[in-house]
PASEBA-1860 file (N, C-alpha, C; in nm, 3 decimals):
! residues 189
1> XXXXXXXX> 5.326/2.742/0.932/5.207/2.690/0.868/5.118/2.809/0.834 ~ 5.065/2.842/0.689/4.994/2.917/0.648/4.837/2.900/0.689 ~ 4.797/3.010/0.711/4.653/2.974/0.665/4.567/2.957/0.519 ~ 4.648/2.881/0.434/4.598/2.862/0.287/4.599/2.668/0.332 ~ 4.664/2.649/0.423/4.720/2.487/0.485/4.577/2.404/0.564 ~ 4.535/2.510/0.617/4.404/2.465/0.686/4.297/2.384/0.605 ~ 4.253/2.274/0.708/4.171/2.164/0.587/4.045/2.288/0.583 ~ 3.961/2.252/0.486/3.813/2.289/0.478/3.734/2.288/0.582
9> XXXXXXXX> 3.668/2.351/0.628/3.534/2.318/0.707/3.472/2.201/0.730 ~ 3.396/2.115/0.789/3.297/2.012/0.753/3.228/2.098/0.686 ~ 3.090/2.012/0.605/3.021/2.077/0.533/2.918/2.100/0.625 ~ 2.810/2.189/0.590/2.699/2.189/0.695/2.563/2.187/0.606 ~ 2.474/2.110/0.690/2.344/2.134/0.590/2.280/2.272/0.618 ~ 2.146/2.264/0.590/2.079/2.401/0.588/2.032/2.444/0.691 ~ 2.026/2.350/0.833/2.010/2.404/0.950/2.152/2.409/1.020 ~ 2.233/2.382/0.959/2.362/2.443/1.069/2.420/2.291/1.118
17> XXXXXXXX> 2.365/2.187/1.101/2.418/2.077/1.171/2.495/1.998/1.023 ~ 2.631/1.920/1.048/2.709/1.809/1.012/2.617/1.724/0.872 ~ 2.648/1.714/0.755/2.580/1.664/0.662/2.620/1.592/0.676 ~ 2.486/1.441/0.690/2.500/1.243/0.694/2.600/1.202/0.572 ~ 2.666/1.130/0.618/2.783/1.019/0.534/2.649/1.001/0.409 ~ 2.708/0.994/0.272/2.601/0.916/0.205/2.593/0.791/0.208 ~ 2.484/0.726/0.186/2.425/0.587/0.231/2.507/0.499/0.154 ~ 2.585/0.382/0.234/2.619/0.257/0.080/2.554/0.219/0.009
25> XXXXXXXX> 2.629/0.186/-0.070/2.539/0.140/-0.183/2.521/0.018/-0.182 ~ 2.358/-0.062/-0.160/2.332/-0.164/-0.122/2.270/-0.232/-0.304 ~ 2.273/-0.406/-0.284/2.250/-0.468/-0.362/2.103/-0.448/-0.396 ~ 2.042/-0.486/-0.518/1.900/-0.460/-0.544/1.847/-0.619/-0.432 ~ 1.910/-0.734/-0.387/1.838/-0.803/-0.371/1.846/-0.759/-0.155 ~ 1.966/-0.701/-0.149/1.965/-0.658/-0.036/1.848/-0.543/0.023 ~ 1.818/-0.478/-0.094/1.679/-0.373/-0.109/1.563/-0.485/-0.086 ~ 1.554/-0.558/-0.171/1.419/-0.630/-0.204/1.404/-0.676/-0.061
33> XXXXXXXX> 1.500/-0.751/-0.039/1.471/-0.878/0.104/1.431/-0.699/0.244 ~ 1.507/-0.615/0.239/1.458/-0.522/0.359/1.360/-0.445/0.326 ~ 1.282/-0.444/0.247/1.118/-0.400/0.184/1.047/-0.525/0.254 ~ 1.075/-0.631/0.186/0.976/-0.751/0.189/0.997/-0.759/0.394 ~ 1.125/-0.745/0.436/1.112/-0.752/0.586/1.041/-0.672/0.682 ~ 1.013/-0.556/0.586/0.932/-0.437/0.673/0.750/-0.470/0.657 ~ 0.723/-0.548/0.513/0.586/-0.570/0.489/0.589/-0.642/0.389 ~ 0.450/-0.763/0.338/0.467/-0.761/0.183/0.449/-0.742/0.087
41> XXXXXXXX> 0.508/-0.726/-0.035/0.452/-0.679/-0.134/0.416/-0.713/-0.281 ~ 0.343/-0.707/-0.351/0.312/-0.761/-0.481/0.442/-0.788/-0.536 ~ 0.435/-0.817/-0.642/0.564/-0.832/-0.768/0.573/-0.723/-0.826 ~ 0.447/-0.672/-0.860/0.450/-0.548/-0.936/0.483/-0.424/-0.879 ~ 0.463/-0.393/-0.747/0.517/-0.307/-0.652/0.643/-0.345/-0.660 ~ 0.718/-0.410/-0.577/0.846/-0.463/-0.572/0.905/-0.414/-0.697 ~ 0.872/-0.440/-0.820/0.963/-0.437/-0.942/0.983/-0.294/-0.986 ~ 0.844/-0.200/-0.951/0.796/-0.083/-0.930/0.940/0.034/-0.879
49> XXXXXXXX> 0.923/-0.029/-0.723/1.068/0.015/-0.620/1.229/-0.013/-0.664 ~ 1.212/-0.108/-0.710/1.391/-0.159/-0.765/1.440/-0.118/-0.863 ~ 1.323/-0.107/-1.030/1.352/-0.065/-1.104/1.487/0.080/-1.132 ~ 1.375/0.171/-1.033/1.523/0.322/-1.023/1.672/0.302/-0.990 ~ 1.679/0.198/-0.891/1.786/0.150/-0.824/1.873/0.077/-0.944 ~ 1.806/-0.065/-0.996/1.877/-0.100/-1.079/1.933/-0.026/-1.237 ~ 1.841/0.109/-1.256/1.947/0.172/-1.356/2.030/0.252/-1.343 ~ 2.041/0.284/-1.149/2.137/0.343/-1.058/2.258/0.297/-1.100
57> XXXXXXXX> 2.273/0.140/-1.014/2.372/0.054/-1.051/2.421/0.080/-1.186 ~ 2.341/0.037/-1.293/2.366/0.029/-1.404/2.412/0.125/-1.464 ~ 2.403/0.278/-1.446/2.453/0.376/-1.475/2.607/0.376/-1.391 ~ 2.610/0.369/-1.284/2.742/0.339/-1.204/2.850/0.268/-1.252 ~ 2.802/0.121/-1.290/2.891/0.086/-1.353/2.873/-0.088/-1.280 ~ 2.822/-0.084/-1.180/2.729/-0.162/-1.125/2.731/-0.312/-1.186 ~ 2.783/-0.382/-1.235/2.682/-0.508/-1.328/2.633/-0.616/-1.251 ~ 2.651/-0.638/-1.120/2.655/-0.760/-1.038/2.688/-0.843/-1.098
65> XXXXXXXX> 2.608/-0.997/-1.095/2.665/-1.130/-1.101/2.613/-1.155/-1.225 ~ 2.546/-1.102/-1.315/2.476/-1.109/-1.436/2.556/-1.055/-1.595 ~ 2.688/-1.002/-1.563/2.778/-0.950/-1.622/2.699/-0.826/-1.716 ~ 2.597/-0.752/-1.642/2.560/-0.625/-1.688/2.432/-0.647/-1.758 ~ 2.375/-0.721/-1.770/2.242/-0.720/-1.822/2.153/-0.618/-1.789 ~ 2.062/-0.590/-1.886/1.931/-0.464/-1.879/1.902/-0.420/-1.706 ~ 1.892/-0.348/-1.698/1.828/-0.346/-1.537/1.709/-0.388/-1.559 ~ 1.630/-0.404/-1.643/1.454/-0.490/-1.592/1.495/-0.603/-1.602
73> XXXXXXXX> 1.578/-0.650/-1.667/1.643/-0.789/-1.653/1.670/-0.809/-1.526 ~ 1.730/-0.758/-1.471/1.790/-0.797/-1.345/1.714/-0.807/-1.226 ~ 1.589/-0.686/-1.277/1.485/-0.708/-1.175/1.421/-0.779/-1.173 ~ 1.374/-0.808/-1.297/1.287/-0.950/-1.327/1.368/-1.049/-1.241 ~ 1.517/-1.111/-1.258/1.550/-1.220/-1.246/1.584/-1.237/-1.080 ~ 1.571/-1.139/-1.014/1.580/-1.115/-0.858/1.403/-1.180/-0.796 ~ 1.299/-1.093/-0.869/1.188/-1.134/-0.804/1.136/-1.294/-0.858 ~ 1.202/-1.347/-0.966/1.177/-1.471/-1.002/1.273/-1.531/-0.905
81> XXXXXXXX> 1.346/-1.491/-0.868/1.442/-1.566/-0.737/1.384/-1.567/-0.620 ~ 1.341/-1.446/-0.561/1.222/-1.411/-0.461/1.085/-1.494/-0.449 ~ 1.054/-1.489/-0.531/0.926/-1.632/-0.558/0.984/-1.732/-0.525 ~ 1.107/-1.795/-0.614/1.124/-1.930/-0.571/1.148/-1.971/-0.461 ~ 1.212/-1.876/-0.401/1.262/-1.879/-0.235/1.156/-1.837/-0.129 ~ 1.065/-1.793/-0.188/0.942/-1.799/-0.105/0.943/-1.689/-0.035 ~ 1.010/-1.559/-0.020/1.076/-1.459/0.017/0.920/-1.376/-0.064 ~ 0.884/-1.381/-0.135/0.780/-1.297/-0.195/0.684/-1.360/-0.261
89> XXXXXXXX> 0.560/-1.385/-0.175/0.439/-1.487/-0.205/0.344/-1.354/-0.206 ~ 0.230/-1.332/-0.383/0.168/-1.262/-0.384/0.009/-1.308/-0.283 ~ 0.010/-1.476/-0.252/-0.117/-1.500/-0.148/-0.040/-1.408/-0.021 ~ 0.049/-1.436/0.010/0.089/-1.331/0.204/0.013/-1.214/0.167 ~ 0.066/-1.134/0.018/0.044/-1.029/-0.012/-0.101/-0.978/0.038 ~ -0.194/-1.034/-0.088/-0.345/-1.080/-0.036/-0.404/-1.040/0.097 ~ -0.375/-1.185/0.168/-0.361/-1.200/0.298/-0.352/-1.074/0.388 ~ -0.230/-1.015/0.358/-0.174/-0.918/0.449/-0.239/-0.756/0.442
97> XXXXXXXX> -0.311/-0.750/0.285/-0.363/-0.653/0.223/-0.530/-0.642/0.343 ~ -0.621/-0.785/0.296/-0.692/-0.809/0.352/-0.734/-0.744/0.518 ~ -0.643/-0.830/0.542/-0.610/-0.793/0.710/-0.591/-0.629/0.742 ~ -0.515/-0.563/0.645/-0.487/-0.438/0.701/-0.596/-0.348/0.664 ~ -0.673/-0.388/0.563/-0.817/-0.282/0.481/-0.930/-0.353/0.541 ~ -0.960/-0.478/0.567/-1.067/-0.502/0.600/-1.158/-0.435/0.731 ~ -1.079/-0.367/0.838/-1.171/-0.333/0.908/-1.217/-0.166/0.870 ~ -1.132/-0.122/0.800/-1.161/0.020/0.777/-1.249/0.053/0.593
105> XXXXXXXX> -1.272/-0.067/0.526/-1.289/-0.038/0.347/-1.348/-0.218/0.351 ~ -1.437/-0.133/0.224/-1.531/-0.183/0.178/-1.528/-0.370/0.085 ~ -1.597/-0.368/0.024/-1.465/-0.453/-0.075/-1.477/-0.454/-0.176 ~ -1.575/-0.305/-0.248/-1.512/-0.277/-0.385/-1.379/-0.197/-0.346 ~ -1.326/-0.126/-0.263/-1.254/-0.063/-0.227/-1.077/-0.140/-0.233 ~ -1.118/-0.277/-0.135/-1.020/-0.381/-0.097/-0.992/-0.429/-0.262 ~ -1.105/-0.467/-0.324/-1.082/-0.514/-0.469/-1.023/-0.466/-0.570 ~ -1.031/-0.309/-0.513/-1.004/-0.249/-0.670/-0.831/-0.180/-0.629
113> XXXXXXXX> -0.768/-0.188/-0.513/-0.687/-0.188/-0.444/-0.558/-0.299/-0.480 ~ -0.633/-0.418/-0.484/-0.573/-0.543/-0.526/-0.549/-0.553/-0.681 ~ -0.637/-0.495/-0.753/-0.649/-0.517/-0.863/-0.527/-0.396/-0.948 ~ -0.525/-0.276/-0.852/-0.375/-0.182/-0.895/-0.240/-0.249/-0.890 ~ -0.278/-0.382/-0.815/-0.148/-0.484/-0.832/-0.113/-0.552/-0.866 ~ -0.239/-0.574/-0.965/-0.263/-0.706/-1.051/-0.299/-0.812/-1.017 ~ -0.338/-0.797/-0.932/-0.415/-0.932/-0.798/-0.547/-0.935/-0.801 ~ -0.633/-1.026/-0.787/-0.763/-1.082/-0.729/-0.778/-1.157/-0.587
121> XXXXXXXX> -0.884/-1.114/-0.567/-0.920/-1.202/-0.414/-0.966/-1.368/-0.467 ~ -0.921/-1.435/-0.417/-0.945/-1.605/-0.404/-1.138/-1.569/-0.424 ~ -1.190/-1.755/-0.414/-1.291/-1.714/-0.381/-1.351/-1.736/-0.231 ~ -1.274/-1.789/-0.163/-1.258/-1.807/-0.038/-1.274/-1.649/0.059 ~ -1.167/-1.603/0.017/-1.142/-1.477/0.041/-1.278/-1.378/0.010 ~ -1.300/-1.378/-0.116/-1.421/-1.274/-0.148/-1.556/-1.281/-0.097 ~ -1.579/-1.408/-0.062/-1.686/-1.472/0.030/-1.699/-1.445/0.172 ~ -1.536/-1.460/0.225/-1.547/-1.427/0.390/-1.580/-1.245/0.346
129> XXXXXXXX> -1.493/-1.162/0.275/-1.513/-1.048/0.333/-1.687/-1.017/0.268 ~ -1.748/-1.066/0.175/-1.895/-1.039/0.124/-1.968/-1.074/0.240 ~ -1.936/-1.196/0.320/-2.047/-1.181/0.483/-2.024/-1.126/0.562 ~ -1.920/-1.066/0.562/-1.867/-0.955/0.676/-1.898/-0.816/0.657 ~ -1.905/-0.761/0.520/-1.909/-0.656/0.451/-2.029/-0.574/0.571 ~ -2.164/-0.614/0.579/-2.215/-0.521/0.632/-2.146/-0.510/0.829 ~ -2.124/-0.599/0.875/-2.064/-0.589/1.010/-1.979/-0.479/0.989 ~ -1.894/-0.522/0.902/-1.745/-0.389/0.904/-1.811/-0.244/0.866
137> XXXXXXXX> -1.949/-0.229/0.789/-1.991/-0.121/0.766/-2.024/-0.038/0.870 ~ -2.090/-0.145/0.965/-2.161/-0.096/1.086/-2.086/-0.012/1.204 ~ -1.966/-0.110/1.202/-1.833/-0.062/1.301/-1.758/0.076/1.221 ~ -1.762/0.083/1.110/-1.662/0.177/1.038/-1.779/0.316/1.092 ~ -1.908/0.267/1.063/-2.018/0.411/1.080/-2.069/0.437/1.211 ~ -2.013/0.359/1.320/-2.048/0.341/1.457/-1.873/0.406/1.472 ~ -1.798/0.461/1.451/-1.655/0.493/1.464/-1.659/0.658/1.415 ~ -1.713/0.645/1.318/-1.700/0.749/1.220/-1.861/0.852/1.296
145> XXXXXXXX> -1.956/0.800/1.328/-2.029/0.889/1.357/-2.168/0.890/1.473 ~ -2.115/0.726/1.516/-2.204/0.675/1.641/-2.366/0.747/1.646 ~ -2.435/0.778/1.573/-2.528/0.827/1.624/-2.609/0.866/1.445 ~ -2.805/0.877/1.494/-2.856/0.860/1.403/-2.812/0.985/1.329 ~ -2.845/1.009/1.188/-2.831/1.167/1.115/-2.994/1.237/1.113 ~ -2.961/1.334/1.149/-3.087/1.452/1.237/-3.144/1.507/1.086 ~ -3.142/1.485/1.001/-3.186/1.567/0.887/-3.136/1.469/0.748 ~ -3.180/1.509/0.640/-3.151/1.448/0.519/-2.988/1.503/0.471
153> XXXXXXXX> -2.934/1.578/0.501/-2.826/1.634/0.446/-2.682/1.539/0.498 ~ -2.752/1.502/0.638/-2.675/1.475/0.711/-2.644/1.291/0.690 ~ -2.816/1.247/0.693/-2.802/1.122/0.588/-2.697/1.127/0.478 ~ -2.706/1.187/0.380/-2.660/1.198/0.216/-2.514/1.168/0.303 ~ -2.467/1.277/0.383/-2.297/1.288/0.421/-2.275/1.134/0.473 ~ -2.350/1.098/0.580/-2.348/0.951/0.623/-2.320/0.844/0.484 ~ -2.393/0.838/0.433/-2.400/0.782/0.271/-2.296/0.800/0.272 ~ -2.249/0.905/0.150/-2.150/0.933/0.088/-2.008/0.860/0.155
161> XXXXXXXX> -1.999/0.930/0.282/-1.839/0.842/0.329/-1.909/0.724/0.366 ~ -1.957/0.638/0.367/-1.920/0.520/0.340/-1.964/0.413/0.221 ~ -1.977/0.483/0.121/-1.957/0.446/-0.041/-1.843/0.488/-0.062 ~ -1.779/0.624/-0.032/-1.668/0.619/-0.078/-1.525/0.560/-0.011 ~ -1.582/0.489/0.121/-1.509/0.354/0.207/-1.515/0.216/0.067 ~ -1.616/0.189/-0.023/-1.583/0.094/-0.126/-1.720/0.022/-0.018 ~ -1.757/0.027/0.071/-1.871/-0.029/0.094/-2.008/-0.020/-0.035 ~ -2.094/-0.146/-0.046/-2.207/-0.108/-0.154/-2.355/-0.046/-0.130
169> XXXXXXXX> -2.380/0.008/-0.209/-2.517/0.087/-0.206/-2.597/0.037/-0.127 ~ -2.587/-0.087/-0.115/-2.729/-0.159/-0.038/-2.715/-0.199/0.083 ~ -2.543/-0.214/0.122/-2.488/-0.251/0.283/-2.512/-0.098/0.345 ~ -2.466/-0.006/0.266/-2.500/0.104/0.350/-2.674/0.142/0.362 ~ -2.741/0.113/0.284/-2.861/0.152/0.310/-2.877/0.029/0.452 ~ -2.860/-0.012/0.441/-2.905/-0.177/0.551/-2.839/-0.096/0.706 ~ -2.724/-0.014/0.676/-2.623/0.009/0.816/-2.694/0.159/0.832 ~ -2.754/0.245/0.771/-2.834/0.368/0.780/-2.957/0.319/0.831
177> XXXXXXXX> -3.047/0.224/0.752/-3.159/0.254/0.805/-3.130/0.179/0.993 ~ -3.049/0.050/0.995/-3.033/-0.023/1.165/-3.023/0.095/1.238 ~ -2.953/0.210/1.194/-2.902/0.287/1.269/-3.029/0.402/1.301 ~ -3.159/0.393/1.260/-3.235/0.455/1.274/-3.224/0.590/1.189 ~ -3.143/0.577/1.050/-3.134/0.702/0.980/-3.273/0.715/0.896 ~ -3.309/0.589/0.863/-3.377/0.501/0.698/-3.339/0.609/0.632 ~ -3.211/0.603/0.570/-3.190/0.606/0.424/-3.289/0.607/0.341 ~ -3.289/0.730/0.239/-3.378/0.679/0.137/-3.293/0.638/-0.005
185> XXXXX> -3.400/0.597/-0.073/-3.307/0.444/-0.169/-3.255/0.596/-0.307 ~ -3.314/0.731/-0.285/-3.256/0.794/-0.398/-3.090/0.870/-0.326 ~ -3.118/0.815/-0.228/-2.963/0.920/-0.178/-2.830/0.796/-0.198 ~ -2.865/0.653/-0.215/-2.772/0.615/-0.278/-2.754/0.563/-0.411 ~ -2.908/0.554/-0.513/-2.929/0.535/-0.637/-2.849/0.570/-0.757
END
């Protein structure tokens, strides 16, 4: 037996260890359903994520059960399947958005968040977080800096991060002055 007979090496990555098997190649709806299982997500996100995948497939050679149709076709017709099956409800979405921003952001913040997804808050929804709005201000600036600001500069900084939390001009003046800062009305004007 020569040594020209000898198999190859394994390959090695760039630190010296065994390069991973590449990943199978999973279905776009097998993608969708283990996204939607980890969290949920808009339609427009979702379609966002699959899109690359389905012109993966489609370049591959891929056609699934659709005998090769467009890949936005296919994505489209997966998350219209996803809806019907209840597998992807943009209210959970909402819901779940809500819950995870509301104690840390404002709700121009939460709103305009929702709105990159093509979503609106109910009016149910926009109401609970509008009476809550200054509570959550209070806790976000009782977290962030527990204590009054010693000078005007230090006000303005107080201000500033929490307007740019999506909290409004006037909840933070309300959560500055409780806090014994009094805000004046030109540092958030």
């Amino acid at each position: 037996m020569g040594s020209d007979e000898r198999p190859p090496p394994p390959l090695r990555s760039v630190r010296g260890g065994p390069l991973a098997a590449p990943a199978p190649l999973r279905s776009l709806k097998a993608r969708a359903l283990q996204w939607l299982a980890q969290r949920e997500h808009s339609r427009s996100e979702l379609r966002r994520k699959l899109l690359p995948h389905a012109r993966a497939l489609a370049a591959m050679g891929e056609s699934g059960d659709d005998g090769g149709a467009d890949p936005a076709a296919r994505v489209d017709a997966l998350l219209d399947w996803l809806q019907a099956q209840r597998h992807l409800s943009e209210e959970r979405f909402v819901e779940s958005r809500i819950h995870a921003r509301a104690a840390r952001y404002g709700n121009r913040r939460i709103t305009q968040e929702l709105a990159q997804h093509g979503l609106a808050l109910d009016a149910r929804s926009a109401e609970q977080l509008r009476q809550s709005e200054r509570d959550r201000a209070r806790e976000v600036w009782a977290r962030k800096f527990g204590r009054p600001a010693a000078d005007a500069a230090e006000r303005a900084r107080q201000a500033r991060f929490l307007t740019a939390r999506g909290f409004s001009a006037e909840v933070v003046r309300q959560v500055l002055r409780e806090a014994g800062s009094g805000a004046d009305d030109e540092l958030l004007g």
